[in-house]
C-alpha positions in Angstrom: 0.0 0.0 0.0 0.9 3.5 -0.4 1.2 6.5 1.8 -1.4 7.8 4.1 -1.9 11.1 5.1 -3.5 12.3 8.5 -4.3 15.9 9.2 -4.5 16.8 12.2 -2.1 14.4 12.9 -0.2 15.8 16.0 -3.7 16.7 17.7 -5.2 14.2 20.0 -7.3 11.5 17.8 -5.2 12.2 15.0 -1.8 11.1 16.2 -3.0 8.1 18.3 -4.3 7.3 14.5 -1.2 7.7 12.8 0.6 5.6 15.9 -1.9 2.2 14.8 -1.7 2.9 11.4 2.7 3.1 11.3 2.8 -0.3 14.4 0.8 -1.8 11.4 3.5 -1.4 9.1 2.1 1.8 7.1 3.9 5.2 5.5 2.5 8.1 7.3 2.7 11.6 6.2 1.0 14.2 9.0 0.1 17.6 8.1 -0.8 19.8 11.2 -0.6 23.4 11.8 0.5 22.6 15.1 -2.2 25.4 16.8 -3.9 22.5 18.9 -1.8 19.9 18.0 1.8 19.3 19.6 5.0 18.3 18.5 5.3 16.4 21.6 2.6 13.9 19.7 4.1 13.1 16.8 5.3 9.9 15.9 9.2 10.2 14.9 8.3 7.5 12.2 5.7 9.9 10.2 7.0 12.3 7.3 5.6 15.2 9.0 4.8 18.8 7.0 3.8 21.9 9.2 1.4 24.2 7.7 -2.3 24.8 7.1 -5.0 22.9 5.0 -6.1 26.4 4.2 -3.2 27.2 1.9 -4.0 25.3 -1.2 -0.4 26.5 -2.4 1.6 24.5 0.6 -1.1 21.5 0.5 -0.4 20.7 -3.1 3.2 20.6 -2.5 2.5 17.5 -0.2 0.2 16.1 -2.4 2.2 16.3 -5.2 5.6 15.1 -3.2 3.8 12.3 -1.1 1.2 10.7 -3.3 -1.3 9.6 -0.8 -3.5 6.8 -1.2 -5.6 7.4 1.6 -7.0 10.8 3.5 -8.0 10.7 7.0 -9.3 14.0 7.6 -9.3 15.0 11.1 -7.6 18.8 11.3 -10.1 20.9 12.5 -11.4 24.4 14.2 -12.5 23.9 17.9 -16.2 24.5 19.2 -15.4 27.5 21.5 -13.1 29.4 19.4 -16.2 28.7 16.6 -18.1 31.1 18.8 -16.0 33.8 19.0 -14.4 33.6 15.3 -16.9 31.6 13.2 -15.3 33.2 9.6 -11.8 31.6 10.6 -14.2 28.5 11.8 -15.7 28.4 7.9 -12.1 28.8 6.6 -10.5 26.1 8.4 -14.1 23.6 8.4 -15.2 24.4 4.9 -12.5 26.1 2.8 -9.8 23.6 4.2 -11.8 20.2 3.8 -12.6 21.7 0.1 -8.9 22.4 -0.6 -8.3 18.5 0.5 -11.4 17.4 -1.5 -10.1 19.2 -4.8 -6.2 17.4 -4.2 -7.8 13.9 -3.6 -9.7 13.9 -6.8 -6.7 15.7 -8.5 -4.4 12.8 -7.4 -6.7 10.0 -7.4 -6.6 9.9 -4.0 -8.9 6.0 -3.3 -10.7 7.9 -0.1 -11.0 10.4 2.1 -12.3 9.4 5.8 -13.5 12.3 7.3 -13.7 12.8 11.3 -17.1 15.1 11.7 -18.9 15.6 15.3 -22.2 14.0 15.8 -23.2 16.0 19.0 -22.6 19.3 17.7 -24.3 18.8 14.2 -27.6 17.5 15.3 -27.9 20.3 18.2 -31.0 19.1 20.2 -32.2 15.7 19.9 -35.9 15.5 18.7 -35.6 11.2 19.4 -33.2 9.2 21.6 -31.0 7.5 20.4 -30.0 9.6 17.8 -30.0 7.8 14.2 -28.2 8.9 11.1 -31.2 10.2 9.5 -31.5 12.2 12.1 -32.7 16.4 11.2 -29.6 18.8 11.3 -30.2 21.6 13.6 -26.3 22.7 14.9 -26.2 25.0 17.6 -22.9 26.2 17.0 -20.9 27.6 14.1 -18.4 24.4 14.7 -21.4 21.9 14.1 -22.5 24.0 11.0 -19.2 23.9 9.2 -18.5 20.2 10.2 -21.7 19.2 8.5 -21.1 21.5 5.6 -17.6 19.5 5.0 -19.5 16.3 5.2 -22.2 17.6 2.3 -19.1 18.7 0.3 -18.0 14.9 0.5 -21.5 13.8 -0.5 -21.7 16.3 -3.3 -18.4 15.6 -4.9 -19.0 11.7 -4.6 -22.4 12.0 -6.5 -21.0 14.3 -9.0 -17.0 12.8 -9.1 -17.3 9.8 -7.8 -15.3 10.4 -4.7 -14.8 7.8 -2.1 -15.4 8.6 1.3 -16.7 7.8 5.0 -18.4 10.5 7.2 -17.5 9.1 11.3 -19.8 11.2 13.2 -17.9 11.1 16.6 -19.5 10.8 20.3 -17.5 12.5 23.0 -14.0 11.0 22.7 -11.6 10.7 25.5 -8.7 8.9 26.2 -4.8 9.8 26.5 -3.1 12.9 24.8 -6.3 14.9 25.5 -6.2 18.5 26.1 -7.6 19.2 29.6 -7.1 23.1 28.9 -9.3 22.8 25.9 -13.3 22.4 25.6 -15.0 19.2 25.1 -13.4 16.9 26.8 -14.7 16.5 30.3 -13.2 13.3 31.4 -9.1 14.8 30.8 -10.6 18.2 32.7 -12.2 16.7 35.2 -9.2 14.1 36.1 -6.6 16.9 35.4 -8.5 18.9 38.1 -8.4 16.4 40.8 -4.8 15.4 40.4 -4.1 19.1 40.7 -6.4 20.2 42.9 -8.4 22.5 40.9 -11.7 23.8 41.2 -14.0 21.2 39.4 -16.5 23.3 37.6 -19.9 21.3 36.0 -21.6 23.5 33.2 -25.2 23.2 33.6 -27.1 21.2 36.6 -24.9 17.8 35.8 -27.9 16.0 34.6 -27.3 17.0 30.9 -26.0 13.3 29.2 -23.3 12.1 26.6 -21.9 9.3 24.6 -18.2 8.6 25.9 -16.4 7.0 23.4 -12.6 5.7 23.8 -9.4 6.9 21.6 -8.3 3.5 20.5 -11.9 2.7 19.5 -11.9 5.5 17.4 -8.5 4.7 15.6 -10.2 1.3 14.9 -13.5 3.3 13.2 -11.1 5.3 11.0 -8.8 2.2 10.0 -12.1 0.0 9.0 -13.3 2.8 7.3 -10.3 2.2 4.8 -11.2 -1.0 3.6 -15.3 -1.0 3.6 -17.4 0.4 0.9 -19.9 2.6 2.6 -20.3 6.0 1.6 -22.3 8.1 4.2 -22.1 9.2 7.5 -21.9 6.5 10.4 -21.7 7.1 14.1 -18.7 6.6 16.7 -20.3 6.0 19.9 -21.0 3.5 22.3 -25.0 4.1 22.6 -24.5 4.4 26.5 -26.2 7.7 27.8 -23.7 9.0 31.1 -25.0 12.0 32.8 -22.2 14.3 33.8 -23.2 14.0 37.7 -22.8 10.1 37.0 -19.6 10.7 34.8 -17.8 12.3 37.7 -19.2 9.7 40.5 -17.4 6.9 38.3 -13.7 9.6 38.3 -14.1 10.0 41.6 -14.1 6.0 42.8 -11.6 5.3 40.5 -9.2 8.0 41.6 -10.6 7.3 45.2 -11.1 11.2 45.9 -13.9 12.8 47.4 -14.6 16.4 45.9 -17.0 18.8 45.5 -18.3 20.4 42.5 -19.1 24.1 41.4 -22.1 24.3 39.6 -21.8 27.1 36.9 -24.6 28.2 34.1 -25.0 26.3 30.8 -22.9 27.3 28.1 -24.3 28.1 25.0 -24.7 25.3 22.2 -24.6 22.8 24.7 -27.9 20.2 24.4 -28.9 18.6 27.2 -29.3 14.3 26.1 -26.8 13.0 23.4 -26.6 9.0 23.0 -25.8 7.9 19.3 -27.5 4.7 17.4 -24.4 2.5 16.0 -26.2 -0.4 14.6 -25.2 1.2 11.2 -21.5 0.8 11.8 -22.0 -2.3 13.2 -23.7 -3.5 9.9 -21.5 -1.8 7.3 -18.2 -1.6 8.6 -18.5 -4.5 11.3 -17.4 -1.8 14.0 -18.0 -1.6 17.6 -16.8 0.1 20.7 -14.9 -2.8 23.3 -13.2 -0.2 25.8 -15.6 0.2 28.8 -16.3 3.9 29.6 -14.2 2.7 33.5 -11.5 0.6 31.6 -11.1 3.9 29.7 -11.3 6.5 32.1 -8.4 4.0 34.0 -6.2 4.1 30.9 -7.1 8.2 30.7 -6.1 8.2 34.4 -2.4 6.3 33.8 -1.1 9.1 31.1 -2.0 11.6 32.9 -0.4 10.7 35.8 2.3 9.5 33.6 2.7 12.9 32.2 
């Protein structure tokens, strides 16, 4: 096989991808802007190229020098920042997911798997659990240009006959996630015990989510390769974990009694989230096997590790 290239690929998902996909023997070029992503992630075995999948210019350098076979798309804007900037949100979401959709049909690129957020692009649920089929209704600029870069896929698949996978991702956790960036509750929440922080809960802590593990993720993206199945498909482990309930499982674990702030809702946030997978399960033969405890364990040892 030929070369695969990650974006995104020193950011948290993205470079425990391109570590499974080079300890199973694969050439793995990485192209990250480095602005969430760290160097410190980066697997000395990838070819790695530093710049941004919004210069079309720098991109088709690496195209043209690497050849990829296969795109794993997971460089992205973050929900927060989407807020307060959402034109540099569009650029990065839309105009950069474009400029890789235009170099993979230039190159004959076989397929694109594309890393999208299932929470933020269905906003509140109207039916639990959520399906694929599910309406669109995102809250946020973030879940707005994540769906746009799916329908770009779509589009240029009908009309091109591009190959791709949408993953519509749960929450993800696991190591090499940013505690000091939104989203990911379990790494803020352990990061805050460990240091004694003040442990702050957005909302009254019975708003719920779908925890889904790093290395089950990696899995999703690397099945994606080989199966034919055009669409979007959802990452999840259809287990519905309040956020009370969430940090009542951290806090045995860790064997740490603490209390709480309670703080007021932020905006975009819905209050139930639980994803359907039996779509996965049937066309790429995928499902979650790390236990939302068994992860938050594994969470637990790199970050007391680091």
């Amino acid at each position: 096989m030929g070369k695969l290239l990650v974006t995104g690929g020193a950011g948290f998902i993205g470079s425990n991808l391109v570590d499974e996909l080079i300890a199973q023997g694969h050439d793995v070029v990485v192209v990250d802007n480095l602005l969430t992503g760290k160097k410190e992630n980066l697997n000395p075995l990838a070819q790695f190229y530093e710049l941004d999948i919004r210069n079309l210019k720098d991109l088709e350098f690496v195209f043209s020098e690497t050849k990829p076979e296969f795109v794993f798309h997971l460089a992205a804007g973050y929900l927060v920042q989407s807020l307060e900037n959402p034109q540099r949100d569009a650029e990065i979401n839309i105009i950069g997911t474009i400029n890789l959709i235009a170099l993979c049909l230039k190159h004959q690129v076989k397929k694109i798997i594309y890393s999208n957020s299932g929470g933020a692009s269905y906003g509140e649920p109207e039916k639990i659990p959520i399906t694929e089929d599910h309406p669109i209704h995102p809250l946020t600029p973030y879940g707005a240009s994540k769906y746009a870069g799916e329908m770009y896929l779509y589009m240029y698949h009908k009309t091109h006959g591009l190959d791709y996978v949408a993953l519509r991702y749960a929450n993800i956790y696991g190591p090499r996630q940013d505690p000091k960036l939104e989203g990911g509750v379990i790494s803020i929440f352990i990061d805050a015990i460990l240091n004694d922080k003040p442990l702050k809960i957005f909302g009254d802590g019975r708003q719920t989510r779908d925890y889904c593990y790093v290395g089950d993720v990696v899995k999703a993206n690397i099945t994606a390769m080989s199966k034919c199945a055009p669409g979007g498909h959802h990452v999840a482990t259809s287990i519905e974990t309040s956020v009370v309930n969430l940090l009542d499982k951290i806090k045995k674990i860790m064997e740490k009694e603490i209390s709480p702030e309670f703080k007021p809702p932020r905006v975009g946030d819905c209050q139930r989230a639980v994803f359907d997978i039996s779509k996965i399960e049937e066309t790429l033969g995928w499902k979650p096997s790390i236990s939302l405890e068994e992860g938050i364990r594994k969470t637990l040892e790199w970050q007391r590790g680091k």
